[in-house]
N, C-alpha and C positions, 0 to 999 in steps of 0.2 A: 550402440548409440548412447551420447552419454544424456539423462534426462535431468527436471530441475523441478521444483516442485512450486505448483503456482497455486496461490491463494484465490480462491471467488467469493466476494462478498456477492451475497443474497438476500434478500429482502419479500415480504408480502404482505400488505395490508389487506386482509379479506372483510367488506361487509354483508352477510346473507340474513337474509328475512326468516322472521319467524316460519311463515308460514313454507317456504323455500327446505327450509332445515328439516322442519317434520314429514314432507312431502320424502327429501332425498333420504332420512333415516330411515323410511320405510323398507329399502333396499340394502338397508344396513350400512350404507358410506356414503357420500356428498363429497364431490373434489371442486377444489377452486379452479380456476384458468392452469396452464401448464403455459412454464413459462422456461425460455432456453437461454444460453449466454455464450458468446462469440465464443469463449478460451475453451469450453466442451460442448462443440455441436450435438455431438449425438446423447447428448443426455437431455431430460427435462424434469422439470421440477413442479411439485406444486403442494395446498394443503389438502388435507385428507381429517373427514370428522366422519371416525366409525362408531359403532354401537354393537356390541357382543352380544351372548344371549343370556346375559347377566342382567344386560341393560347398561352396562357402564360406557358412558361417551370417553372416546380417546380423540385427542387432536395430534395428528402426525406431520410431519416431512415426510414427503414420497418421494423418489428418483425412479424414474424408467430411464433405462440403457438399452443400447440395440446388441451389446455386447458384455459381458460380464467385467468389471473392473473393481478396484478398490479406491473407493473414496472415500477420505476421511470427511467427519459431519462435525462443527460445532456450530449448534444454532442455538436461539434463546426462545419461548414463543409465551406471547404476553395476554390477559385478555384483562385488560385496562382496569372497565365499570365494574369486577368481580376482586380483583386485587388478586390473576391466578396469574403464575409464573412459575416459567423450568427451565431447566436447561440441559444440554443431550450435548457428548459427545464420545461419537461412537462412531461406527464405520459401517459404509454401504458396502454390498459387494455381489448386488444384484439389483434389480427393480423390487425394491421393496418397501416400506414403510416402516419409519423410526419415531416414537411418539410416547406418550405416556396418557394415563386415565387420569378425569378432569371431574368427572363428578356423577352424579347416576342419570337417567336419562329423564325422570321424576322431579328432580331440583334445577335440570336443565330448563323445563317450563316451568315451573315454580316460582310464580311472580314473587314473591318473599326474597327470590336472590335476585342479585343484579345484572344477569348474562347479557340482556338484551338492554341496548338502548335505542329509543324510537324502533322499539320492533325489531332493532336488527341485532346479530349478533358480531362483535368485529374485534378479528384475530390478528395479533402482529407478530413473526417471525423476521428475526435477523439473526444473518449467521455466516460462517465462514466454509466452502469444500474446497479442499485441498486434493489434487492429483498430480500423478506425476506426469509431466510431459514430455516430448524431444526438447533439447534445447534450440533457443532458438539465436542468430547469430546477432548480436546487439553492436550499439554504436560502438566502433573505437576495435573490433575484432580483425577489419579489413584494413583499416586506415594507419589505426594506432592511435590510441590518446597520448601523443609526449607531444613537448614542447617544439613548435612552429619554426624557434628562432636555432640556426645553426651553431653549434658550438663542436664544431667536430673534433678542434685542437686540444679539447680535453675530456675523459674518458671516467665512466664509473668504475672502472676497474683497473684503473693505473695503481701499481703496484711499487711504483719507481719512485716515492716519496715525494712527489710531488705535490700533492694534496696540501696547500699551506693554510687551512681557515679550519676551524675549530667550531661542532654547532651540538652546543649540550643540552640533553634536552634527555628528561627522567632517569638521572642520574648517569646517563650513558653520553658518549662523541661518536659522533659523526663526521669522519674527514673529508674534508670538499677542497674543491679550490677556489680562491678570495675571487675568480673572475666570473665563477659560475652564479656564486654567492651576492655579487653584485648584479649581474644579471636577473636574480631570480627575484630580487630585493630591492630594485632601483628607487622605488618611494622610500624607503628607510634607510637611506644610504650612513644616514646618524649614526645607525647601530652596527656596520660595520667598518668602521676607523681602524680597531684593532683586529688581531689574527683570532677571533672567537666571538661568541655570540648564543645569547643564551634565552633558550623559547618556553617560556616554561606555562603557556596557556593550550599548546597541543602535544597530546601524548607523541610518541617517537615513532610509531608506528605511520602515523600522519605526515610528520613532518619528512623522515627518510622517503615517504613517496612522493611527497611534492619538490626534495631533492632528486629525486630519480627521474620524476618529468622534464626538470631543465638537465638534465642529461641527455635526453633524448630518448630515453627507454620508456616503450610501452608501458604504462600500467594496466593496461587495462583487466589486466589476470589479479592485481591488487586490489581490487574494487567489487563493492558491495553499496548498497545504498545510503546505508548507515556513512562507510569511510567518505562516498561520496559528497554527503551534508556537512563533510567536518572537513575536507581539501574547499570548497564551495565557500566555509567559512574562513579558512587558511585563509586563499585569497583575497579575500575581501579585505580583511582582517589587518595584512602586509600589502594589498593593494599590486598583485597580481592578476594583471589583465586578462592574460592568455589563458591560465592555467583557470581564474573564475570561466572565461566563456568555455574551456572544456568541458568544466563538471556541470553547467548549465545545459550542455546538451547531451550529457550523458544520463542526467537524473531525467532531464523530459525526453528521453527514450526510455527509459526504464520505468515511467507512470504505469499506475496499474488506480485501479478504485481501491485497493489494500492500502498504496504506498502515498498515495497524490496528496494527503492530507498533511503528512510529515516534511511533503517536499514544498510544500503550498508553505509552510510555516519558516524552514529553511530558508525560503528565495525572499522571505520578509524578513526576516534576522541577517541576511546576507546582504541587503539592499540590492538582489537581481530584480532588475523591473522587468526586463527581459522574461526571467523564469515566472515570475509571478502573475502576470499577463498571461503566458502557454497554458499555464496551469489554471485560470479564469475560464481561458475559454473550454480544459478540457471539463473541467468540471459543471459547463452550463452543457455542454454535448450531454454528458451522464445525466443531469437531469432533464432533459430531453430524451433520455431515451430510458428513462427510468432505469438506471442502473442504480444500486445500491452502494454507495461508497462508504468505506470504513473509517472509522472517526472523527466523524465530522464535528461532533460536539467539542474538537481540542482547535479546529482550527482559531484561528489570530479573529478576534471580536470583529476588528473594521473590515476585514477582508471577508467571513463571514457575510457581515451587513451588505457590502460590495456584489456577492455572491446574489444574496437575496434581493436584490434589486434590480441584479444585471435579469434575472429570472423572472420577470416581468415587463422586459424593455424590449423594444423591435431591435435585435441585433443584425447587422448587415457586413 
């Protein structure tokens, strides 16, 4: 079965009390809440503050598994008021704990340093596991992502010289025919008067698949998220209808809390109100369910703001 490899953004803000912390060192470790995420049910996550018999305090990531697997780990773990920060990445392959030594357990209480504010101590981890999964069957696998409108009279694979329109694009042609080219182009119809026509804002690789769309061939084995945002821009771009609301519903089946931030930013530079709306609301669900999403800090400032407001309004 073929597998695919999916990213989990994770996250944990822990605050525990003084007196909390010395209670649970006594036993040698103190765990935060264990917390799980839909894409690996049977795993759980949480923080871990042990103490050796050294005395030296570690702060860890822990995974329990109900089975043995291999997960890749990159997480960062911050503790603010002290200016302590690491960062780990490395690989589970059991229930185990991944972490590093943070200070002795002496300057841990040690009013002179800054561990604790108001009494409490408070830990921030963000990070990314990576596992492999089964693949799973996405938009456009059943149906097909290609073009809606019929064009059967002519073929990507005529061989018969037919092909009269010329579309140069990084230093290389692409042979089409003037009717397809008109179809796919109908807002620019300017630029194609003569037998050629020349793109020279999207790489070739772009452009030959959003030729292959108004042929009618599937792309959807051409597609990644990445080429996704750049056909999303094509049409925009040349003012392709069909072909923007494909990749508008291919990138919001393909959200993830990894990806939604890139897509979120795409469907604003694309002028999808459509996408960027989906993508509102999937990112007010995630903060409602406290999911951790990955770069948030690049999203678009107004949309952002937008974010941060809708997260405090009665949505219905």
């Amino acid at each position: 079965m073929e597998t695919v490899k999916i990213d989990i953004p994770i996250a944990i803000r822990w605050k525990i009390s003084k007196d909390q912390l010395k209670n649970g060192l006594q036993t040698g470790r103190i765990l935060s809440d264990m917390f799980k995420n839909d894409e690996i049910p049977d795993i759980e996550y949480c923080l871990a503050i042990t103490s050796d018999s050294t005395k030296q305090i570690n702060i860890s990531l822990a995974l329990s598994m109900e089975e043995p697997k291999i997960i890749a780990a990159d997480f960062k773990v911050f503790i603010y008021s002290e200016n302590i920060f690491y960062h780990i990445n490395s690989t589970f392959e059991k229930s185990e704990f991944l972490g590093k030594e943070i200070c002795l357990m002496k300057e841990l209480f040690d009013e002179s340093y800054n561990y604790f504010v108001d009494n409490k101590l408070i830990i921030t981890m963000e990070g990314i596991l990576s596992v492999e999964k089964e693949k799973q069957q996405i938009f456009g696998e059943v149906f097909g992502i290609k073009n809606n409108i019929i064009l059967d009279e002519f073929s990507w694979d005529d061989e018969n010289g037919n092909k009269d329109f010329d579309v140069h694009v990084d230093g290389k042609v692409i042979k089409v025919h003037k009717n397809v080219v008109k179809a796919m182009l109908q807002s620019k119809t300017d630029k194609i008067e003569e037998n050629q026509i020349a793109i020279t804002d999207f790489d070739f690789k772009i452009v030959e698949t959003a030729i292959k769309y108004f042929y009618g061939i599937n792309i959807t084995v051409l597609l990644n998220i990445s080429d996704g945002i750049k056909l999303l821009q094509f049409a925009d771009v040349y003012g392709i209808s069909n072909l923007k609301e494909s990749m508008e519903k291919y990138l919001f089946q393909q959200k993830s809390p990894t990806n939604i931030c890139k897509i979120v930013n795409a469907s604003i530079l694309s002028n999808s109100i459509k996408l960027r709306e989906q993508c509102l609301d999937y990112l007010i669900e995630c903060q409602k369910k406290s999911i951790f999403v990955k770069d948030l800090d690049t999203l678009d400032k107004y949309f952002a703001l937008n974010l941060l407001k809708a997260s405090f309004t009665c949505c219905v």
